[in-house]
C-alpha positions as CSV (number, residue, x, y, z in Angstrom):
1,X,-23.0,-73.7,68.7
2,X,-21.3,-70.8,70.5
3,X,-19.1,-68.7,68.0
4,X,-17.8,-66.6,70.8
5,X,-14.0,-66.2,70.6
6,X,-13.6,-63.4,73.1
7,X,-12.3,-66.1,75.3
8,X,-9.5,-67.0,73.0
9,X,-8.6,-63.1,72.1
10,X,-8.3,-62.5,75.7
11,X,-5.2,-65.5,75.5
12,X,-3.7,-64.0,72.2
13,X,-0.4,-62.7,72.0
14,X,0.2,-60.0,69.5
15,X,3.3,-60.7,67.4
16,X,4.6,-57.9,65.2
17,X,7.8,-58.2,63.0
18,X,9.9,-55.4,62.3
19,X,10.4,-54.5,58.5
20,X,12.9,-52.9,56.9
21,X,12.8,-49.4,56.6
22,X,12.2,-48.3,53.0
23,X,12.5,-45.1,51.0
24,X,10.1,-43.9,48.5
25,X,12.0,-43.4,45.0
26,X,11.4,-41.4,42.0
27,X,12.8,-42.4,38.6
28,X,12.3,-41.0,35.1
29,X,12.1,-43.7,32.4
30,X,10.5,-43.6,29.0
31,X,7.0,-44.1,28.4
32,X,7.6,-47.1,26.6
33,X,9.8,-48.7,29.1
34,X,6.9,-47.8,31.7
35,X,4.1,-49.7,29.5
36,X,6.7,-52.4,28.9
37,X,7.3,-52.6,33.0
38,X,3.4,-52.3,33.4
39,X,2.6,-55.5,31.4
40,X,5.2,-57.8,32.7
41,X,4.1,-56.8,36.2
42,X,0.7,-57.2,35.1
43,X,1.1,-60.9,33.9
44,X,3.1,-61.6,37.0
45,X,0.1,-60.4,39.2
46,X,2.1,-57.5,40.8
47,X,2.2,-53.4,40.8
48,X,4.8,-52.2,38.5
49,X,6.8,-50.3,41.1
50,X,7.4,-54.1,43.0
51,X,8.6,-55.0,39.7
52,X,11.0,-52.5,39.6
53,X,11.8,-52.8,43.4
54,X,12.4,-56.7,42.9
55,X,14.8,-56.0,39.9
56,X,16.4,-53.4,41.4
57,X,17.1,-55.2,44.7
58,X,18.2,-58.8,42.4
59,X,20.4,-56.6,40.3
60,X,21.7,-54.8,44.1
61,X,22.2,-58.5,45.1
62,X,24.1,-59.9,42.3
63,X,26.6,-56.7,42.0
64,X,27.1,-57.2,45.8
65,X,28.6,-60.8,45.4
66,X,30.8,-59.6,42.7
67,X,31.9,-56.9,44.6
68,X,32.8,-58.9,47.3
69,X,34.5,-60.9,45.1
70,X,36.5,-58.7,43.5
71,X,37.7,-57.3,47.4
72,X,39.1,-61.2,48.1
């Protein structure tokens, strides 16, 4: 059995999608909110700062539509 792939890299096409450009942000909250952020995100699998990101960005989301809403 020949497990040599070098044949196949050499066809491969390297396909790289562009992500959005983030910012690194600092926010003070209370210790207990932080612990209460840590174990949801902990039970869901994830870091606590993509917890926050993802409520952040739902919360960003759902104002928008009202917004644009409110501009009809």
């Amino acid at each position: 059995m020949n497990n040599d792939i070098t044949d196949l890299l050499d066809q491969a096409e390297v396909v790289r999608e562009r992500r959005p450009a983030k910012m690194v942000t600092a926010v003070r909250i209370d210790l207990d909110t932080q612990s209460a952020l840590e174990s949801a995100a902990a039970a869901r699998g994830i870091g606590a700062s993509t917890l926050m990101r993802q409520i952040i960005e739902q919360w960003v989301q759902a104002n928008s539509a009202l917004a644009n809403r409110d501009a009809e």
